[in-house]
VOPAGU-2260 file (C-alpha; in pm, 1 decimal, decimal comma):
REM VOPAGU-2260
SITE   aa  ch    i         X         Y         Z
SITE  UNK   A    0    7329,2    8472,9   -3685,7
SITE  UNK   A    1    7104,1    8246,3   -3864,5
SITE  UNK   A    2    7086,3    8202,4   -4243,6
SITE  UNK   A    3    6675,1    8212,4   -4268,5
SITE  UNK   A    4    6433,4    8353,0   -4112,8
SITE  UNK   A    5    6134,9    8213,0   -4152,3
SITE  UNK   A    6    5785,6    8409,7   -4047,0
SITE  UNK   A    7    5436,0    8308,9   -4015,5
SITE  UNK   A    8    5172,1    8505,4   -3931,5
SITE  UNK   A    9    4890,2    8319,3   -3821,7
SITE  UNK   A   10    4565,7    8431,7   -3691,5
SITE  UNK   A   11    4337,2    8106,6   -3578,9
SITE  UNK   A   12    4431,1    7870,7   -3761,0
SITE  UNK   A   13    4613,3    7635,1   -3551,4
SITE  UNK   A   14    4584,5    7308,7   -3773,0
SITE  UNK   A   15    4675,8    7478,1   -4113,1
SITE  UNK   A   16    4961,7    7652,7   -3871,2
SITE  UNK   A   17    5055,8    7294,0   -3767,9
SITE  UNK   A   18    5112,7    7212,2   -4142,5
SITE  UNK   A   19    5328,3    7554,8   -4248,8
SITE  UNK   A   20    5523,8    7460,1   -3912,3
SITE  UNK   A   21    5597,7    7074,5   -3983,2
SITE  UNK   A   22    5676,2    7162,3   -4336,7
SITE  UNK   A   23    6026,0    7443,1   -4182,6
SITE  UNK   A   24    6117,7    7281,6   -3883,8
SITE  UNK   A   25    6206,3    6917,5   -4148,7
SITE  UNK   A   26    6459,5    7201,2   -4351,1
SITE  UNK   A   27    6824,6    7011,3   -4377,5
SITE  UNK   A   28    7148,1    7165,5   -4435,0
SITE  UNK   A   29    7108,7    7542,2   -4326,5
SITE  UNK   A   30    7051,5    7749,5   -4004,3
SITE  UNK   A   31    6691,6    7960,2   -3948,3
SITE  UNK   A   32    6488,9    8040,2   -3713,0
SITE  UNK   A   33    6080,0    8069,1   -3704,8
SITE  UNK   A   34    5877,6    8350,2   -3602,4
SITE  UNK   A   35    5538,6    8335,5   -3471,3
SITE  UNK   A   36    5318,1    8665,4   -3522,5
SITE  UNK   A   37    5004,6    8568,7   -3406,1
SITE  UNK   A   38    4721,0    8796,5   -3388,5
SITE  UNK   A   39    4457,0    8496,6   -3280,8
SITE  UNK   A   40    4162,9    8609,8   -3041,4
SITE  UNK   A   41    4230,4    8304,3   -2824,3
SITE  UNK   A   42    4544,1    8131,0   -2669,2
SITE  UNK   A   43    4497,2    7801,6   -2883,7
SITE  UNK   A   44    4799,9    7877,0   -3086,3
SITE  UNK   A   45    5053,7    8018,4   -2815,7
SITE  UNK   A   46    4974,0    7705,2   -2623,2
SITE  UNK   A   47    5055,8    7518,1   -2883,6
SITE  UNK   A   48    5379,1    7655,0   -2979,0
SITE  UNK   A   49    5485,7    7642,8   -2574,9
SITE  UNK   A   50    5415,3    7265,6   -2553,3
SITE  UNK   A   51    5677,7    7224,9   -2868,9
SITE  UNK   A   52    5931,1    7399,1   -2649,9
SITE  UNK   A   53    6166,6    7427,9   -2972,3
SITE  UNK   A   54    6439,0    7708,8   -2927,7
SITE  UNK   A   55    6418,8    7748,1   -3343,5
SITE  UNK   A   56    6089,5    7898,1   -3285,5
SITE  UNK   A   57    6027,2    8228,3   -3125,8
SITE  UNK   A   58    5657,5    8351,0   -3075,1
SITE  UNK   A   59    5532,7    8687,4   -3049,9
SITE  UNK   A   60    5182,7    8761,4   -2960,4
SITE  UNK   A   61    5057,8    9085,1   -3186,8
SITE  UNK   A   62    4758,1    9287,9   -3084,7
SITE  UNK   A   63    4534,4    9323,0   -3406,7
SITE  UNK   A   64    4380,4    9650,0   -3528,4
SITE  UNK   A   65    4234,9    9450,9   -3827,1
SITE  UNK   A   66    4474,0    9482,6   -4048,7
SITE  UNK   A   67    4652,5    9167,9   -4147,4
SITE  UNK   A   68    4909,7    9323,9   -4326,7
SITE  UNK   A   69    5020,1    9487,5   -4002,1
SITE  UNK   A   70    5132,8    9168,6   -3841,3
SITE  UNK   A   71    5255,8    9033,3   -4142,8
SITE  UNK   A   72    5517,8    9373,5   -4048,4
SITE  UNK   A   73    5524,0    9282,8   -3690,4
SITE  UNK   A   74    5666,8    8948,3   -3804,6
SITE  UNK   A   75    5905,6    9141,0   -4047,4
SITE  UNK   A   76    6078,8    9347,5   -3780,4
SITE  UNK   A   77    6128,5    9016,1   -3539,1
SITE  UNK   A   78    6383,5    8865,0   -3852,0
SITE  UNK   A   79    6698,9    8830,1   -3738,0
SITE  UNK   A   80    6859,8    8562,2   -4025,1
SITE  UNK   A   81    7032,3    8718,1   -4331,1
SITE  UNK   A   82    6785,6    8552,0   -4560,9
SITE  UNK   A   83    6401,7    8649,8   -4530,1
SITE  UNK   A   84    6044,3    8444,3   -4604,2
SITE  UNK   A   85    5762,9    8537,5   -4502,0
SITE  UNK   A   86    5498,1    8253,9   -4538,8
SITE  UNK   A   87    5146,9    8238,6   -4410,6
SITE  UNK   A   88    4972,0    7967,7   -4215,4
SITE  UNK   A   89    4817,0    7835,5   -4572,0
SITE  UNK   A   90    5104,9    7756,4   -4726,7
SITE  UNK   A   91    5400,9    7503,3   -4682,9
SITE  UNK   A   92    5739,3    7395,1   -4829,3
SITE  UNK   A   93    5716,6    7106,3   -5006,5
SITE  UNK   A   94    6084,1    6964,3   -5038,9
SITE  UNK   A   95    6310,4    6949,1   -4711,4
SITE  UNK   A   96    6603,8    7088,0   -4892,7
SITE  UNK   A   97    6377,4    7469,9   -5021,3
SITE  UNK   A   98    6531,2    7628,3   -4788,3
SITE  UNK   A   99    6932,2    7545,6   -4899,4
SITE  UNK   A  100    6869,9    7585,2   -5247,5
SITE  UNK   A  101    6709,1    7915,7   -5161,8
SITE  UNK   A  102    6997,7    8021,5   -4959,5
SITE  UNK   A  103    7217,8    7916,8   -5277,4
SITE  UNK   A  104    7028,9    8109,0   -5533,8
SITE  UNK   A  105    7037,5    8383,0   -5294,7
SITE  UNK   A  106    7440,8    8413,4   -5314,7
SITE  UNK   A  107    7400,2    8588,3   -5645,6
SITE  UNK   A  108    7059,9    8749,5   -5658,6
SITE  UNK   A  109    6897,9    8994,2   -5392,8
SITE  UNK   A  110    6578,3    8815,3   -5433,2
SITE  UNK   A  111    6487,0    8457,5   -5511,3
SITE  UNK   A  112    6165,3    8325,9   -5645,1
SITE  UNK   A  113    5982,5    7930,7   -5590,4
SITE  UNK   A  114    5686,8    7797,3   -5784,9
SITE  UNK   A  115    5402,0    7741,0   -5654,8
SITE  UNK   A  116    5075,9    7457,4   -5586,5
SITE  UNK   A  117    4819,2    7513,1   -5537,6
SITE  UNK   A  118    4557,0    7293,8   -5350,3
SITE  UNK   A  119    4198,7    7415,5   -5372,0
SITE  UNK   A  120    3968,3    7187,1   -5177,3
SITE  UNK   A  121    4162,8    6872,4   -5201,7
SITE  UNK   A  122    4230,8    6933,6   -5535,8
SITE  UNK   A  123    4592,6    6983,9   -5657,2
SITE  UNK   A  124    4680,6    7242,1   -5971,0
SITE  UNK   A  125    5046,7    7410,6   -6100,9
SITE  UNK   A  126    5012,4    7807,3   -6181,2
SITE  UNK   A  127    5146,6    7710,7   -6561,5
SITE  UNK   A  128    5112,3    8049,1   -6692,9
SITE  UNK   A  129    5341,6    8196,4   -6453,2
SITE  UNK   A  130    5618,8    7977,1   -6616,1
SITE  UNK   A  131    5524,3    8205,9   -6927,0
SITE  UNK   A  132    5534,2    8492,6   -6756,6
SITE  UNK   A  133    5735,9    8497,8   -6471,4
SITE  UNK   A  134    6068,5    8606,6   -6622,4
SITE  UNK   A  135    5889,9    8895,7   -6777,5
SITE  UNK   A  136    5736,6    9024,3   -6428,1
SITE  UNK   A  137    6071,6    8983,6   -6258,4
SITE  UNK   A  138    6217,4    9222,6   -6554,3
SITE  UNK   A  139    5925,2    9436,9   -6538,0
SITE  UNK   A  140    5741,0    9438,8   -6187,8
SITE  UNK   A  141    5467,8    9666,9   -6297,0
SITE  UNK   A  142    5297,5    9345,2   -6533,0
SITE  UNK   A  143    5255,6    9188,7   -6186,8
SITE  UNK   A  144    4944,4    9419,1   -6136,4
SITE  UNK   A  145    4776,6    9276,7   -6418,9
SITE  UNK   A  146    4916,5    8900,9   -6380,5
SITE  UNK   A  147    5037,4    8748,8   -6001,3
SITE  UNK   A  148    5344,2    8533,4   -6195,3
SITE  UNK   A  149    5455,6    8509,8   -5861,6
SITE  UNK   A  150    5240,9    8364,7   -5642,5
SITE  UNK   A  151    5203,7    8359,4   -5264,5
SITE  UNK   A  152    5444,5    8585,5   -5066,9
SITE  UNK   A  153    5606,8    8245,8   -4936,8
SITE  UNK   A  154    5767,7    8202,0   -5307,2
SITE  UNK   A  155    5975,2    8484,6   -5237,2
SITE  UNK   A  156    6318,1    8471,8   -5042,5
SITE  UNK   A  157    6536,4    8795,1   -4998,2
SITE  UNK   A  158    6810,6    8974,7   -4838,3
SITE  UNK   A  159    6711,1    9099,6   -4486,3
SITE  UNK   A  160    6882,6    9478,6   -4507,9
SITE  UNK   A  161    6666,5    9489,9   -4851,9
SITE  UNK   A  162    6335,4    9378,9   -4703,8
SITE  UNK   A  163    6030,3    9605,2   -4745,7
SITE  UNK   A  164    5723,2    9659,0   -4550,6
SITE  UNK   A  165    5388,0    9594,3   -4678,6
SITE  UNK   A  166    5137,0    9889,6   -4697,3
SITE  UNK   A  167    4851,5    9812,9   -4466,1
SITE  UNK   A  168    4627,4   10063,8   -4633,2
SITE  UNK   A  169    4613,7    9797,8   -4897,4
SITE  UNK   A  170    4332,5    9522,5   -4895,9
SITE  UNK   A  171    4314,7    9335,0   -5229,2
SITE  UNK   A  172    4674,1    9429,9   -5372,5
SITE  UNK   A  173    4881,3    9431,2   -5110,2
SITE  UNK   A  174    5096,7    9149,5   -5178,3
SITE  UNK   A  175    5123,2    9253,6   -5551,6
SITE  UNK   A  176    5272,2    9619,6   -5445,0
SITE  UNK   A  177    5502,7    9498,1   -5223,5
SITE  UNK   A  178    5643,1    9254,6   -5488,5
SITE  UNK   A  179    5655,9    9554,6   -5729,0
SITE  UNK   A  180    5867,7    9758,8   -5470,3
SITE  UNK   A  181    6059,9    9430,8   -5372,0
SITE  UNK   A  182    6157,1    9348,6   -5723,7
SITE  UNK   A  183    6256,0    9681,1   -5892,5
SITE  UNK   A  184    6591,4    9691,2   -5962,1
SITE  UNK   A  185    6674,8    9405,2   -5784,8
SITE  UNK   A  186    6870,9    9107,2   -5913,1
SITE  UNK   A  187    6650,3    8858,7   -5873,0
SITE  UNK   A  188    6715,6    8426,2   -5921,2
SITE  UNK   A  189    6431,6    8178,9   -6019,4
SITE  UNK   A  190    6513,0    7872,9   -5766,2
SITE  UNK   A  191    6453,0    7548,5   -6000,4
SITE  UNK   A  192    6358,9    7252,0   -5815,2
SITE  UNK   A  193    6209,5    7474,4   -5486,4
SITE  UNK   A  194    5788,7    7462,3   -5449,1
SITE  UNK   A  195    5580,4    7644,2   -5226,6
SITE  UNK   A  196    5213,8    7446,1   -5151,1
SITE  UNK   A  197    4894,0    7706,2   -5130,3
SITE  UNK   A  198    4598,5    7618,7   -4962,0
SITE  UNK   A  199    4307,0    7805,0   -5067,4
SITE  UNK   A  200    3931,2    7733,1   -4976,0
SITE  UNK   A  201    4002,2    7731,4   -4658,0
SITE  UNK   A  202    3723,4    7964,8   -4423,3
SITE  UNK   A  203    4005,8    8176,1   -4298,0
SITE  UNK   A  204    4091,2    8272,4   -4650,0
SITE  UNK   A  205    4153,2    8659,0   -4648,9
SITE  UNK   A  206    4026,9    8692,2   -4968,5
SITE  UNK   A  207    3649,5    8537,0   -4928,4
SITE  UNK   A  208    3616,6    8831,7   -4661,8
SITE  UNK   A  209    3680,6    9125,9   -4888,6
SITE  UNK   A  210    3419,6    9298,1   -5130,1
SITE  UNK   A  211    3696,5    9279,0   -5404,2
SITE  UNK   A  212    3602,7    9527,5   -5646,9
SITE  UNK   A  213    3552,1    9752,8   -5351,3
SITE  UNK   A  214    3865,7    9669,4   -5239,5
SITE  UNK   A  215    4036,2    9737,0   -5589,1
SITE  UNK   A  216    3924,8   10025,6   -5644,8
SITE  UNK   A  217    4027,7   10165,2   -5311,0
SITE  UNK   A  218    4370,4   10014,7   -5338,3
SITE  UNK   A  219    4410,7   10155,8   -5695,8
SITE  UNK   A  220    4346,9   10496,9   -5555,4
SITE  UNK   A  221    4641,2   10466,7   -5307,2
SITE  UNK   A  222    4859,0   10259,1   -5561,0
SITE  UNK   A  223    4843,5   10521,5   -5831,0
SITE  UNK   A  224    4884,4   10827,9   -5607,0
SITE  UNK   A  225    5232,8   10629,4   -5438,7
SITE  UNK   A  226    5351,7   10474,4   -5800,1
SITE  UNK   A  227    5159,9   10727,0   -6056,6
SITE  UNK   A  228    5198,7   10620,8   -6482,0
SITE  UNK   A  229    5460,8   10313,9   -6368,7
SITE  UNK   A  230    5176,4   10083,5   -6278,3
SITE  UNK   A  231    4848,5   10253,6   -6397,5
SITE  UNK   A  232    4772,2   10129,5   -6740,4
SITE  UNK   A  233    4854,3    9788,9   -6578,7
SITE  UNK   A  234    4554,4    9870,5   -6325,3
SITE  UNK   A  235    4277,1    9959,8   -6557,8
SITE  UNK   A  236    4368,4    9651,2   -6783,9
SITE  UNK   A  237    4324,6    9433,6   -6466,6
SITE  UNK   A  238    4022,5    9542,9   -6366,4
SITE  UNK   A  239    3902,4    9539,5   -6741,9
SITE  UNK   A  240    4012,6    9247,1   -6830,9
SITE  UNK   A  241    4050,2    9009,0   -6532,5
SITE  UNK   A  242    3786,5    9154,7   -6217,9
SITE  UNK   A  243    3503,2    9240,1   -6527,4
SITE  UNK   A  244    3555,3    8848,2   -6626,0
SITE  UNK   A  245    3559,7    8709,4   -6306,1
SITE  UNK   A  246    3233,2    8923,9   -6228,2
SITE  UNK   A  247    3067,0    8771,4   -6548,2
SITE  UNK   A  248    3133,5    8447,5   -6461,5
SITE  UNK   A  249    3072,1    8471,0   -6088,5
SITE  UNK   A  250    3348,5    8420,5   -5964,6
SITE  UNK   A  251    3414,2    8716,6   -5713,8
């Protein structure tokens, strides 16, 4: 059995794919494996992947019913390692070795957590506030709906039997609510030295195709009928204080 298993859903994106790729398949010092869930409306990416004829990597055509989330679960129920990532086509490791220190902050925590980078067209920036606040949202998941401290879901590493599934009646939130149902009473380990790279700007971004206050509004509906007065003073200060700003300065 292999330590990792690392899963990328992709869906037409074959040079940002390329990058996520390049940045597993240079991992040193521990066992994984790579899964391919690709939902792509062309064969540009499976042809791809068959002219690397690497046994690491095992690809899995999904048929998409518009919801992303629901290959991202595809993907989830291909793992096979003991150790889970799931990490989009945007993003990328950025040390050879991310993978070993996960697997060693792992051996006494049910969930370990990276930084992140992110670039935004060319341009390179740290998430410094999450240093401020990511111990408290690992202690108390339920601040994550008003501040991501996390990041993308590639920053997070966990134990396969624990692994959750993400909702895919969720659009704008759905990576926040699976971290809150990931992280709850979990023992989780912040991996020092480990870095995930995000790209955003990119015309595939999910986000730039969602009406987002539609989309939040929706998703709090769901999210506060599943999770009730746990997460929903955290919701109406988000969308007070973060979606209202974002909307006065034009931003979404």
């Amino acid at each position: 059995m292999k330590v990792f298993s690392i899963i990328i859903p992709t869906y037409n994106q074959l040079p940002l794919l390329k990058q996520a790729l390049d940045s597993v398949l240079h991992q040193q010092g521990v066992d994984f494996e790579i899964i391919i869930a690709d939902d792509s409306d062309n064969d540009e990416i499976a042809t791809y992947i068959d002219t690397l004829d690497n046994p690491t990597i095992r690809y899995f055509s999904h048929n998409s019913n518009g919801s992303a989330a629901d290959n991202w679960n595809y993907g989830l129920s291909k793992a096979k390692g003991n150790y889970v990532i799931l990490m989009h086509h945007d993003e990328a490791l950025t040390s050879s070795q991310h993978l070993s220190m996960m697997a060693e902050a792992l051996t006494k925590a049910d969930v370990a957590i990276a930084d992140v980078e992110v670039t935004d067209d060319g341009r390179k920036s740290s998430r410094w506030l999450s240093h401020f606040t990511k111990k408290w949202g690992i202690r108390h998941p339920e601040w994550l709906f008003l501040q991501n401290a996390i990041g993308p879901t590639a920053c997070i590493a966990f134990k396969r039997y624990q692994a959750e599934l993400f909702n895919p009646e969720l659009k704008w939130l759905v990576d926040i609510e699976w971290y809150y149902r990931l992280l709850k009473g979990k023992r989780v380990s912040i991996c020092k030295g480990c870095k995930v790279q995000s790209t955003h700007g990119h015309a595939g971004q999910i986000s730039k195709q969602l009406d987002i206050m539609q989309a939040f509004d929706q998703d709090r509906a769901i999210i506060t009928q599943i999770h009730g007065n746990d997460v929903r003073l955290m919701l109406w200060l988000y969308k007070l204080l973060v979606l209202r700003t974002k909307r006065l300065l034009r931003r979404i």
